[in-house]
NUGU-739436 format. One record per residue (C-alpha): residue in one letter; x, y, z. Coordinates in steps of 0.5 Angstrom, whole numbers, plus 500, padded with zeros to 3 digits. Layout:
<rs>
aXYZ...
</rs>
This chain:
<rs>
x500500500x506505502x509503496x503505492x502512494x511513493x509511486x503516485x507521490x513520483x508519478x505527481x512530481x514528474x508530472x508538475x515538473x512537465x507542465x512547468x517546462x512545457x509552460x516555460x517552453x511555451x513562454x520562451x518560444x512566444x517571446x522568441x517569436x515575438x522578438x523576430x516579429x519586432x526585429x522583421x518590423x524594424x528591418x522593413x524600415x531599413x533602406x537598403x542602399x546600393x553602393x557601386x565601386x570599381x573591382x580593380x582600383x587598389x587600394x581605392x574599391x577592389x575585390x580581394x581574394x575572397x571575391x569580397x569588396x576592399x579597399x579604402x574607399x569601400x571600407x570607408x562607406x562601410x564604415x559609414x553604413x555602420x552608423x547610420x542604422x537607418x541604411x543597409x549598404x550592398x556593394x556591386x563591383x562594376x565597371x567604370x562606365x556602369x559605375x557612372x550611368x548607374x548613379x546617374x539612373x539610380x540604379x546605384x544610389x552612390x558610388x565610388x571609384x577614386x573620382x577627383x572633383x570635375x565640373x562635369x562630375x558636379x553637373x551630373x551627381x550630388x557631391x558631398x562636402x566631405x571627400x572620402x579618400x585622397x590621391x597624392x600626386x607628385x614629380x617623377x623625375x631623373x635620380x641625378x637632378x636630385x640635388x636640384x629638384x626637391x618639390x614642385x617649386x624647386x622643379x619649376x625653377x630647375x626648368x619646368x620641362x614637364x611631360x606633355x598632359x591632355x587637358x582632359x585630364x584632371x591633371x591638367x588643370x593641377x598643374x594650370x593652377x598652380x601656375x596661376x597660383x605663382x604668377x611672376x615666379x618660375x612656372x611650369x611648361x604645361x604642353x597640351x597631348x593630344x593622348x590622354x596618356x603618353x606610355x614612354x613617359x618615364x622614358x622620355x625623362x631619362x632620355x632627357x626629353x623632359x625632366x619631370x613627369x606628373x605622375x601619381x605616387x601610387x602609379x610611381x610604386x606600382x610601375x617603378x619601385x615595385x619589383x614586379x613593375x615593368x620600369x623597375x630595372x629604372x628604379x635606381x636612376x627614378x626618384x619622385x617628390x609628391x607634391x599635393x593630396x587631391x580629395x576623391x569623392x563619392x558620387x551620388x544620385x542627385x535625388x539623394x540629398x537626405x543619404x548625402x546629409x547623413x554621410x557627410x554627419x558620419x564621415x566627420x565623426x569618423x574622422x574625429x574618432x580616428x576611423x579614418x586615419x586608420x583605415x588610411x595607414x592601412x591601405x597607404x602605409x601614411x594618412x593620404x590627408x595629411x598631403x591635402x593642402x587646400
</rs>
């Protein structure tokens, strides 16, 4: 008889003890689903952004082993997107001629590619008042004029006998406007190119033709120092000066005024926090904005 009642006691306590697990259970599984609910609402009020950049402009926008999106300017706008909680950002590697007509369309809502500032550029996209990256430009020229040219100014003076540019390009106008800025000083021969881009450049210098070629300093890196660069067996009698950092912007869709506000709001912060300056020492070895004079 004892034996029977310690068995319905156990029965009764395995019992009590599945109900209240099931209860718990049930209490667990509604909040649960209840917290997706709320998560699945507030995903609907995010926007998602589609960001376009270029798959081979290291260290700008490129896709790296992964297939994944890099490089600085990317990184930069992820950067970005992790701030505004309100954006979802995707990003597209694409060509440049996509990248471009995109944006305009707004396929993408913006973009990103190295772009220096173009009046051109102004008229067809929204541009921020914050760039996003920098490209430092400078003078290659010959090893043995080192002890005469040691910056732009010095270079000028030595004879200004710069390598042809096309007045298409950017280019172009850096060196027209630094003559403007020294007038009655020692100034630059600027020599119009009908090509937008002389192959024998570097060349020419050493042969003497000219004696400096305005190049970009990863260009120089890349083309000269590298060991893989095909004007590396010249790399001992090249040096190069850089001369300034010019601010490269992000493009967006003109009808993007809120998105351009709320990244130029995130980009100071970044900047403030020190985002930026890290993100640069990683991709160029030295924050590319300490070079932007203007």
């Amino acid at each position: 008889m004892k034996k029977n009642i310690s068995k319905n006691k156990v029965s009764k306590v395995l019992l009590l003890t599945a109900l209240i697990a099931v209860l718990f259970a049930g209490q667990a599984f509604a909040k649960a689903k209840k917290s997706k609910a709320k998560k699945g609402k507030a995903d609907q009020n995010v926007r998602i952004i589609q960001v376009a950049h270029t798959p081979t402009n290291v260290p700008y926008g490129y896709l790296n082993e992964k297939g994944e999106s890099d490089g600085f300017e990317v990184s930069v706008l992820k950067a970005v997107d992790e701030l505004l909680p309100q954006y979802q950002f995707n990003f597209n590697a694409v060509s440049d001629d996509e990248l471009l007509i995109g944006i305009e369309t707004g396929k993408y809502q913006v973009g990103t590619k190295g772009a220096w500032l173009t009046e051109e550029r102004k008229k067809k996209f929204a541009i921020p008042s914050e760039p996003i990256a920098a490209s430092v430009i400078g003078l290659a020229f010959r090893t043995a004029d080192s002890d005469k040219i040691h910056d732009i100014d010095s270079f000028a003076e030595y004879s200004g006998k710069l390598i042809p540019i096309s007045p298409l390009s950017a280019q172009y106008s850096v060196i027209d406007e630094y003559n403007k800025a020294h007038e009655g000083q020692a100034q630059i021969k600027l020599v119009p190119s009908d090509v937008f881009d002389i192959a024998d450049s570097y060349l020419w210098v050493l042969e003497g033709r000219y004696d400096g070629y305005l190049v970009l300093k990863l260009s120089f890196e890349k083309n000269v120092l590298k060991e893989t660069g095909p004007y590396h067996k010249f790399a001992d009698q090249l040096s190069y000066v850089p001369y300034k950092g010019i601010p490269t912007w992000p493009l967006f869709n003109r009808a993007e005024s809120q998105l351009v506000t709320d990244y130029e709001n995130a980009i100071k912060i970044l900047k403030e926090d020190g985002t930026i300056a890290k993100l640069s020492q990683k991709y160029f070895n030295e924050n590319v904005f300490d070079f932007v004079t203007d």
